[in-house]
N, C-alpha and C positions, 0 to 999 in steps of 0.2 A: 503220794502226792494227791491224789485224787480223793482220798478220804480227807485229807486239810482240806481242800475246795471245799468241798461237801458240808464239812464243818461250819466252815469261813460263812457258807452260803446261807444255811440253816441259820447262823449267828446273826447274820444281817438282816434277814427276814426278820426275825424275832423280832431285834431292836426296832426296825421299821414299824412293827407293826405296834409295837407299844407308843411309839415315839406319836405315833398318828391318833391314837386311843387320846392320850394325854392333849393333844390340841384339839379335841372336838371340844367343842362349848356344849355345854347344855343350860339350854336359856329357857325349859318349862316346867311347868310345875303347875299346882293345884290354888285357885284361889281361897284365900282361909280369909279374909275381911275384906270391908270396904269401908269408903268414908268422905265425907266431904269438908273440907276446911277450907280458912280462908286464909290466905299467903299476907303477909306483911305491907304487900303492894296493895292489895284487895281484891286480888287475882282468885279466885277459885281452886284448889287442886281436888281435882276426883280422882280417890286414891284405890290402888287395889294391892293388898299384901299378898305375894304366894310365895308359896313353899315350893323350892327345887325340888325337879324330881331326882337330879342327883348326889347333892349335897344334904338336904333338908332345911336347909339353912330359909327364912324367910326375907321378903324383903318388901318394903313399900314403895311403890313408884306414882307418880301422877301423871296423867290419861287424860284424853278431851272428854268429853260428856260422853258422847256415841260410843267409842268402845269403856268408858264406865259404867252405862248403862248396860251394856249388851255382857258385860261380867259377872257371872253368878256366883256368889258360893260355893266350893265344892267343885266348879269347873276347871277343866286342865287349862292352862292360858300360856302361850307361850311372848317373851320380849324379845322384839326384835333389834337389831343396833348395840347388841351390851354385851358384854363379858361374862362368864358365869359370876353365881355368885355362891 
């Protein structure tokens, strides 16, 4: 009986532990461009593309000026509010 337990216990841990892996987000990554256009509105987007650092997958978002500016090339940047991607 006490080797099932054991088992049972060690089992649950596992999955726990993967189950918890599997919902962490990871929302940073490496900026690889920049850009500035203008929206349909006439609105401005100051855009920054990065690269997940767990996926690789890239993505472009748009920024106010102040953190579009303060974005460099090559710099880790992390999104805050979003989903991995």
């Amino acid at each position: 009986m006490k080797k099932h337990l054991l088992i049972f216990a060690v089992t649950l841990l596992t999955l726990t532990a993967c189950t918890k892996e599997e919902e962490e987000e990871c929302n940073c990554g490496v900026i690889t461009a920049d850009e500035i256009t203008t929206n349909a509105d006439g609105s401005s987007c100051y855009s920054l593309e990065i690269r997940n650092d767990c996926s690789n997958n890239k993505k472009t978002w748009c920024f106010d000026y102040d953190v579009w500016l303060d974005g460099n090339l090559g710099e880790s940047f992390c999104v805050t509010n979003v989903t991995s991607w």
